[in-house]
MARLODO-673126 format. One record per atom (N, C-alpha, C): x, y, z; residue in three letters. Coordinates in steps of 0.2 Angstrom, whole numbers, plus 5000, padded with zeros to 4 digits. Layout:
% MARLODO-673126
XYZALA
...
***
This chain:
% MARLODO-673126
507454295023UNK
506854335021UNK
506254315026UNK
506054355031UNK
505254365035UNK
504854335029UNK
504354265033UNK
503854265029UNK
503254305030UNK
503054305023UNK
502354355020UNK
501754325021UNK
501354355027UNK
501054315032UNK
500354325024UNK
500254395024UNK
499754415018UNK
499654345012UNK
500154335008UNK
500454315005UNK
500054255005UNK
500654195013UNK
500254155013UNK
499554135017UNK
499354145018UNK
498554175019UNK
497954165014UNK
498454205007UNK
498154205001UNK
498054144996UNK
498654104999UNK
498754034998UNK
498353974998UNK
498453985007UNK
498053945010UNK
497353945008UNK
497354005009UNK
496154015007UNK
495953984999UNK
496354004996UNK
496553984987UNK
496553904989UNK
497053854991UNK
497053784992UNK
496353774996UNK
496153805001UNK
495553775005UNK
494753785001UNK
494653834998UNK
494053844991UNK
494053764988UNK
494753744986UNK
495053704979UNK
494453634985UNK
495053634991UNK
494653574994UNK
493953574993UNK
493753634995UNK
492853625000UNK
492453584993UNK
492753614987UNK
492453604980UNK
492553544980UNK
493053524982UNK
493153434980UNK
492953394984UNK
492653414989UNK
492453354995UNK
491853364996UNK
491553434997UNK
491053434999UNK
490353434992UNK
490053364997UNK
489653334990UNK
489153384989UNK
488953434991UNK
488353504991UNK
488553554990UNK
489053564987UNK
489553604985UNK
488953634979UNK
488853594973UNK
488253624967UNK
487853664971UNK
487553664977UNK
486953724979UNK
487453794981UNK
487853794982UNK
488353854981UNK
487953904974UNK
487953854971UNK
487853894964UNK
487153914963UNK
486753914967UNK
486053944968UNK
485954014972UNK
486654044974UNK
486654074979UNK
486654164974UNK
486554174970UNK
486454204965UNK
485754214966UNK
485154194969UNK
484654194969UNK
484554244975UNK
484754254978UNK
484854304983UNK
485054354985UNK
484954404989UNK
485354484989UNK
485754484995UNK
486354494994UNK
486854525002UNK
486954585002UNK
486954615007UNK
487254685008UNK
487654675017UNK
488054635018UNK
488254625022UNK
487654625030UNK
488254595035UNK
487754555041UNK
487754505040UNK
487254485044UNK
486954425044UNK
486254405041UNK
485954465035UNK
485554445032UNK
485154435026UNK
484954405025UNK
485054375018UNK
484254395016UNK
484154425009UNK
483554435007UNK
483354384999UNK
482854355001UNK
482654314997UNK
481954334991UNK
482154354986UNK
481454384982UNK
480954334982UNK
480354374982UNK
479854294982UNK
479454354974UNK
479354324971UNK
478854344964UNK
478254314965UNK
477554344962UNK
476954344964UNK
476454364957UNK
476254324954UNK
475954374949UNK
475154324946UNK
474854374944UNK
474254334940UNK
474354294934UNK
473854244933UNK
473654214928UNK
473454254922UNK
473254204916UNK
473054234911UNK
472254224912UNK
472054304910UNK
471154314908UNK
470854324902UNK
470254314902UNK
469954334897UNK
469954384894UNK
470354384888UNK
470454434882UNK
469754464878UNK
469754524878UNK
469154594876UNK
469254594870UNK
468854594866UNK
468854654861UNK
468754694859UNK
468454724864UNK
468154794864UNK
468554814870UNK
469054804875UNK
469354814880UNK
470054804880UNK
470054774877UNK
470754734874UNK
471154684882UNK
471754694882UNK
472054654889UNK
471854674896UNK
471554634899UNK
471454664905UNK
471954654909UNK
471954694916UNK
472554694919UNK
472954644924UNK
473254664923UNK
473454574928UNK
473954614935UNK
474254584938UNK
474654624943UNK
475554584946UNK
475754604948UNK
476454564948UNK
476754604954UNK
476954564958UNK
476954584966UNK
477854554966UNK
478254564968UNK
478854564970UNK
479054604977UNK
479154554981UNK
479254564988UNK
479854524991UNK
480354524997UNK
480854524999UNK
480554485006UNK
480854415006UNK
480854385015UNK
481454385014UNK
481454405022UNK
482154415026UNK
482354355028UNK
482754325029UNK
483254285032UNK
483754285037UNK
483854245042UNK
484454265046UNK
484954195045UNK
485654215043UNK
486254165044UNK
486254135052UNK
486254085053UNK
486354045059UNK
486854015061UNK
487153985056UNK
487853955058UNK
488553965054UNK
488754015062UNK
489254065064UNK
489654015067UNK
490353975063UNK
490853935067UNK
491453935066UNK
491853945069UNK
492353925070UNK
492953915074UNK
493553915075UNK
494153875080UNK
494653915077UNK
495153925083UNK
495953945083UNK
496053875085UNK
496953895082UNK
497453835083UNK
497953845084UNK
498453815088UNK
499253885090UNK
499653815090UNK
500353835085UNK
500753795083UNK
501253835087UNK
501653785093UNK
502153815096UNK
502753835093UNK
503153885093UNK
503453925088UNK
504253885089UNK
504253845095UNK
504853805097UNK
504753745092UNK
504353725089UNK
504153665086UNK
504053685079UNK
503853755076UNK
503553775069UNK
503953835070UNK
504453815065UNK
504853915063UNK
504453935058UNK
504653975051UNK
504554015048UNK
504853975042UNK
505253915043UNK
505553875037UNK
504953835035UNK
504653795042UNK
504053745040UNK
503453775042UNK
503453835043UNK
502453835047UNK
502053825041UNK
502453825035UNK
501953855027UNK
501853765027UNK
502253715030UNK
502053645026UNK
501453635031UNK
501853645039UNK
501453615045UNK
500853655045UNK
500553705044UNK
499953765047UNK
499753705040UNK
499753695033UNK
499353685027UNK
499153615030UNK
499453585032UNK
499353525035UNK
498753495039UNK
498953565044UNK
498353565051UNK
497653575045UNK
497853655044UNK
496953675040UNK
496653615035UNK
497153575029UNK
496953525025UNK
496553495030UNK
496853435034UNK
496753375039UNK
495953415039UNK
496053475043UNK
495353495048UNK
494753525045UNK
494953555038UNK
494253565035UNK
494153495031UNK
494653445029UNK
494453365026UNK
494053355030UNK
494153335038UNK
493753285044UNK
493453315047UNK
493153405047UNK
492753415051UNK
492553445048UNK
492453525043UNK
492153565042UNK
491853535035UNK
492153495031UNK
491853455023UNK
490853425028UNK
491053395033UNK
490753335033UNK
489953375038UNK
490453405043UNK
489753465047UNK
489453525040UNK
489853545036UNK
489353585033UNK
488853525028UNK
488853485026UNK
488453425021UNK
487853415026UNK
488153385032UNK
487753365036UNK
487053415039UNK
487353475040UNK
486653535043UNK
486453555035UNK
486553565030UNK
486153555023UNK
485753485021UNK
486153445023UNK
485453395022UNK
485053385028UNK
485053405033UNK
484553395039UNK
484153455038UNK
484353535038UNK
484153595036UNK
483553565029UNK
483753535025UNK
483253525020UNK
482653475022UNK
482853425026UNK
482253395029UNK
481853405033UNK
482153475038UNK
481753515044UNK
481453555041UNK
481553595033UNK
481253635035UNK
480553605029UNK
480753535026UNK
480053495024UNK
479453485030UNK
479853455036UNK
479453425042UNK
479253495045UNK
479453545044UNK
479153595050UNK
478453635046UNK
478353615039UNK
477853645034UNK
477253605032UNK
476753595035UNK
476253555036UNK
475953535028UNK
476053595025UNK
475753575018UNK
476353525015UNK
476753525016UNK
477153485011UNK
477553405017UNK
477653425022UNK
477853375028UNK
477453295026UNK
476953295021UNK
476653215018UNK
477353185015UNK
477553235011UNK
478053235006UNK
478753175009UNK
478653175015UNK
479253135018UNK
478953085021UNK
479253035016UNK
478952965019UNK
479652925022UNK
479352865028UNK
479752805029UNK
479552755026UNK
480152735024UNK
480052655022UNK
480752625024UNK
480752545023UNK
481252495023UNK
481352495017UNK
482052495015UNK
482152475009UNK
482752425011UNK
482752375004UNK
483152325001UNK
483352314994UNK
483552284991UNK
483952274985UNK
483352274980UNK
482652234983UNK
482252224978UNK
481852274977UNK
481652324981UNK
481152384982UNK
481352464981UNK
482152464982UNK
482352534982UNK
482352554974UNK
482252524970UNK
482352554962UNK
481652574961UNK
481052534962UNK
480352544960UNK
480252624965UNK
480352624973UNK
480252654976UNK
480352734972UNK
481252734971UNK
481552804970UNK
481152804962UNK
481052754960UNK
480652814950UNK
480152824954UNK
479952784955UNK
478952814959UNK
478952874960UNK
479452904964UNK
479552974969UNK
479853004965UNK
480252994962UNK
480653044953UNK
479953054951UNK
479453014945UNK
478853024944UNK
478553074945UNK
478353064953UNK
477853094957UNK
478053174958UNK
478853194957UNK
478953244956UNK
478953264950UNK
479153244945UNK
479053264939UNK
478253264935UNK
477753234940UNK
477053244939UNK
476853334941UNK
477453344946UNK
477353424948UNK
477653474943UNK
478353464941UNK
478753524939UNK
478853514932UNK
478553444930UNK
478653444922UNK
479453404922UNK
479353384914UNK
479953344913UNK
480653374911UNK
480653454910UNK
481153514911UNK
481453544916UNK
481253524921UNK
481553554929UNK
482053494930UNK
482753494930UNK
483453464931UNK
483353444940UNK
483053364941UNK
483053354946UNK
483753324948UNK
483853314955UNK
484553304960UNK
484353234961UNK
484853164964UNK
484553114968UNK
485153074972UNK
485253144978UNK
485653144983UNK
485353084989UNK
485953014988UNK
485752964993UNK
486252944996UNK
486152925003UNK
486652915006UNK
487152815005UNK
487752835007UNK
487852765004UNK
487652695007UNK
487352685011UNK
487152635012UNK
486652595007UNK
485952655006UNK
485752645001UNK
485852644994UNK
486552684992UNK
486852664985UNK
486952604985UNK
487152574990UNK
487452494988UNK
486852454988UNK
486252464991UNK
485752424989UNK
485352454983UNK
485552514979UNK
485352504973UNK
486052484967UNK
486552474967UNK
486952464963UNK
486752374965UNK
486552344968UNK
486252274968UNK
485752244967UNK
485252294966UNK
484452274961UNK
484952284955UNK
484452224951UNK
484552194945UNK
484152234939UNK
483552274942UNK
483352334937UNK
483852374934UNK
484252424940UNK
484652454939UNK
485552444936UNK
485552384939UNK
486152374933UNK
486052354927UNK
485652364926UNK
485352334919UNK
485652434911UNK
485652464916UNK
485652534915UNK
486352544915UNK
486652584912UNK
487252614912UNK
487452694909UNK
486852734910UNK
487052794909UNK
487252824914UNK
487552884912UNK
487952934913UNK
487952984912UNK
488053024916UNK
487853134915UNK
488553154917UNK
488453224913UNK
489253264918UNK
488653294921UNK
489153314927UNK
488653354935UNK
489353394939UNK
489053464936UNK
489553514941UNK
489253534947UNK
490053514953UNK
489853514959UNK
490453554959UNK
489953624962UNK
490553684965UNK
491153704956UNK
491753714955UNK
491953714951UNK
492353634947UNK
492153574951UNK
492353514947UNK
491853484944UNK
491953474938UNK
491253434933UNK
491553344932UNK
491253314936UNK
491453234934UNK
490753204931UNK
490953144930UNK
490353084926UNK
490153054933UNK
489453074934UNK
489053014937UNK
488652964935UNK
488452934939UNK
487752884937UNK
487152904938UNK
486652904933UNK
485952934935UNK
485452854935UNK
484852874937UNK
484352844938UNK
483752874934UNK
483352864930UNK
482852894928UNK
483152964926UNK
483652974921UNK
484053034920UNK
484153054924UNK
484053064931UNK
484253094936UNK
485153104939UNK
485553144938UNK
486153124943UNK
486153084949UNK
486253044953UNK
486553034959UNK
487153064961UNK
487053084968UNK
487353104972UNK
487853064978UNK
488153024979UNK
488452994983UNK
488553024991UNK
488153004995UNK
488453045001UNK
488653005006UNK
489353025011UNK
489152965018UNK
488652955022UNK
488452905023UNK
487852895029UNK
487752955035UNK
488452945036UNK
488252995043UNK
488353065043UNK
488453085036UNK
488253165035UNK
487553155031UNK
486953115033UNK
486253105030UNK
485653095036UNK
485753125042UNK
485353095046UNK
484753175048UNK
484353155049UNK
483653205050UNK
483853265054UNK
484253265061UNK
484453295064UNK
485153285068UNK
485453335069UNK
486153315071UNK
486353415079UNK
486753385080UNK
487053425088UNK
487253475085UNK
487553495084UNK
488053565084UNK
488353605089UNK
489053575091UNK
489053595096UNK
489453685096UNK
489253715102UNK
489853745103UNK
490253775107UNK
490553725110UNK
491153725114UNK
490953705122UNK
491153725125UNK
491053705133UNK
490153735137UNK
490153795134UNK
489653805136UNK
488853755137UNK
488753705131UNK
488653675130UNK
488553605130UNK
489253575132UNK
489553525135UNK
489853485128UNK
489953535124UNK
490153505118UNK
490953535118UNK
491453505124UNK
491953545122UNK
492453545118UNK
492453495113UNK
492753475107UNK
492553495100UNK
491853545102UNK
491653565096UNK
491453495093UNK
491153525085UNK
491153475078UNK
490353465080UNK
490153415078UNK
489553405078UNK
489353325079UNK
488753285081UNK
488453245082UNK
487653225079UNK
487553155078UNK
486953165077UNK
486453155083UNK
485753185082UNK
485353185089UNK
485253135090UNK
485053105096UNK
484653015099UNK
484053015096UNK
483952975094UNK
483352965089UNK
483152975082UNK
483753005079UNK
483653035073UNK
483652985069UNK
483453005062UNK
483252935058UNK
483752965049UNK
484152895047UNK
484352905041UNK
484152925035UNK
484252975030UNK
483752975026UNK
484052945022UNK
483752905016UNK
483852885012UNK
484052915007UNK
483652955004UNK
483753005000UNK
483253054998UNK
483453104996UNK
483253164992UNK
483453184988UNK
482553174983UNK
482653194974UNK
482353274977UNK
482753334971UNK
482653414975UNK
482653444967UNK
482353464966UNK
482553504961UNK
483453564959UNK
483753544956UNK
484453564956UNK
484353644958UNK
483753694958UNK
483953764956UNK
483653784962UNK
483353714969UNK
482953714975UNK
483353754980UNK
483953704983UNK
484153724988UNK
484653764986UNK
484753834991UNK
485153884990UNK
485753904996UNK
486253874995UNK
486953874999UNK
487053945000UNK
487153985005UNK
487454035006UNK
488154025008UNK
488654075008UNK
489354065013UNK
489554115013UNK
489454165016UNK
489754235016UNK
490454265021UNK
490554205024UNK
491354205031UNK
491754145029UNK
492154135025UNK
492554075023UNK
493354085022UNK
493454095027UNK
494254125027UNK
494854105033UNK
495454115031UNK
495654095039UNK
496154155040UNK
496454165048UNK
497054205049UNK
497354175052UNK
498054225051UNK
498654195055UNK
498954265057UNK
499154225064UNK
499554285068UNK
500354255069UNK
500954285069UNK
501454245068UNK
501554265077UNK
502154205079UNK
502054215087UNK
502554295091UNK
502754345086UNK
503054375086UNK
502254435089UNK
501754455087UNK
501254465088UNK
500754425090UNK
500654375094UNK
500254325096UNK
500254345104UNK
499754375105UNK
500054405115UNK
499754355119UNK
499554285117UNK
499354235122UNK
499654175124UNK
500254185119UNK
500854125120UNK
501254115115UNK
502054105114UNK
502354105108UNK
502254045104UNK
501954065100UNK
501354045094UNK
501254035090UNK
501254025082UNK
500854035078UNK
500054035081UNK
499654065076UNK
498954065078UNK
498454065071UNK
498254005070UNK
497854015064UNK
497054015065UNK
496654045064UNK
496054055063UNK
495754035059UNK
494953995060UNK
494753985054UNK
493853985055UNK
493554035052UNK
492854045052UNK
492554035047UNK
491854005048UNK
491353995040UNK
490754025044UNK
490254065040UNK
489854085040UNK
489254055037UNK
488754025038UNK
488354005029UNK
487753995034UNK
487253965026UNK
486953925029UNK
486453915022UNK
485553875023UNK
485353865017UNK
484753875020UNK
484253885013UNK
483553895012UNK
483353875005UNK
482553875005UNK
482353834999UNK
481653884999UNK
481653904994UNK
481053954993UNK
480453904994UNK
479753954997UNK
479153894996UNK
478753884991UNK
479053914986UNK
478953884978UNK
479053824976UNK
479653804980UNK
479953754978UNK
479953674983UNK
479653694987UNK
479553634992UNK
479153584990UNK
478753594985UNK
478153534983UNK
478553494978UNK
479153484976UNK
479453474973UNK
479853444976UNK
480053424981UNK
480453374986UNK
480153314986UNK
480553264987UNK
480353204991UNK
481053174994UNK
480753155003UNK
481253135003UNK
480953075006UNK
481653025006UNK
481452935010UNK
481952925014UNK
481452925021UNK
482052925027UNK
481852825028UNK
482152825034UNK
482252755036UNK
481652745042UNK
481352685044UNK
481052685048UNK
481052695054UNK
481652675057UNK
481952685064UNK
482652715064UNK
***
């Protein structure tokens, strides 16, 4: 029996969904993406709401008028990536392409596409704090160590929750370097509480801080900026992504859970069997993601982030 190229196709993208959900630590901002309209493209429309306060109640006039402005900023999607990959059809029949192709896609969205999309979401949230004059205060450097990162991160919990009130479900996405220097101040072990926290469709038990979840992330998908490469043009001809010279660590960012908003609107692969492949006998898998993020500027006074000195 011909394999059902359809079929497994439908598999594969079903298993890779399962991954992106389980790997990818910013997976949760996916679920903001309901704040938004698509009607296909590349552009994404963002509502902004606008409306008056309360006034002075008549009595002889009764309510005065108030007014409520509902307006649409446009958006463009930016990052358009992806890669083909051709399994020689003398080395992959139609008995194993189904283990060997799942093999390749697992491996390649686990070590590349998990850790590059993290990476431009939390850099994206730091640029577009440092590119907005009114709130770009909001990102401070400091040093930290085992004695100062606990005082430091409530201060900055605090100082947000002096904005949004103690009802707004804050985030406290840190990279790991700086987990371990707070899982080693003595304030914080002192603490042993615990929240469920859904990330994408898995809900596990984290550790929070001043009620806040933690977020776990690796260091080097936490840096301010990073390359993206693509492909020779650029001199990037391996693809994937780097971080810039100069760039600095962040430590972390407390965000309000309902702030940043994940798009993803291209997240699928194909496959051509080498019977139809006219550029060598082949399998040929394809794999594109379309996405990218925003953060209303409603929401920006509501960040803090703590980068590293150098």
């Amino acid at each position: 029996m011909s394999l059902n190229v359809s079929e497994v196709r439908t598999v594969f993208q079903n298993e890779l969904d399962k991954q992106m959900t389980e790997e990818l630590t910013s997976a949760w901002m996916d679920g903001n993406a309901g704040q938004v309209i698509y009607n296909g493209g590349s552009e994404v429309k963002i509502p902004i709401l606008d409306m008056d306060g309360l006034k002075g109640y008549s009595r002889k006039d009764g309510y005065p008028s108030g007014g409520v402005d509902l307006a649409y900023q446009t958006m463009t999607m930016k990052m358009d990536r992806g890669v083909g990959f051709t399994l020689d059809a003398m080395e992959v029949n139609e008995t194993n392409f189904v283990a060997s192709a799942g093999n390749v896609l697992g491996e390649f969205q686990r070590t590349k596409v998990v850790p590059e999309v993290d990476a431009y979401r939390y850099s994206k949230i730091h640029k577009i704090m440092a590119d907005d004059s009114k709130v770009s205060a909001n990102i401070i450097s400091r040093d930290l160590d085992e004695t100062n990162i606990y005082k430091n991160l409530t201060n900055d919990i605090q100082e947000v929750r002096d904005v949004v009130g103690e009802n707004v479900s804050l985030v406290v996405v840190i990279n790991g370097k700086a987990r371990g220097l707070l899982n080693n101040n003595t304030e914080f072990t002192k603490t042993l509480n615990q929240t469920e926290f859904k990330n994408g469709s898995i809900t596990s038990k984290v550790r929070t801080v001043d009620d806040c979840p933690i977020i776990q992330v690796p260091s080097a998908r936490m840096y301010t900026e990073y390359d993206f490469w693509n492909g020779s043009e650029d001199g990037g001809e391996k693809g994937g992504f780097a971080k810039k010279a100069g760039a600095k660590l962040i430590n972390y960012i407390i965000i309000p859970r309902i702030a940043p908003i994940g798009v993803c609107k291209q997240d699928k692969s194909k496959i051509i069997t080498p019977d139809l492949y006219q550029k060598a006998d082949a399998w040929f898998i394809g794999y594109r993601k379309f996405h990218d993020l925003w953060i209303k500027a409603s929401q920006l006074n509501a960040i803090r982030i703590c980068e590293a000195t150098i």
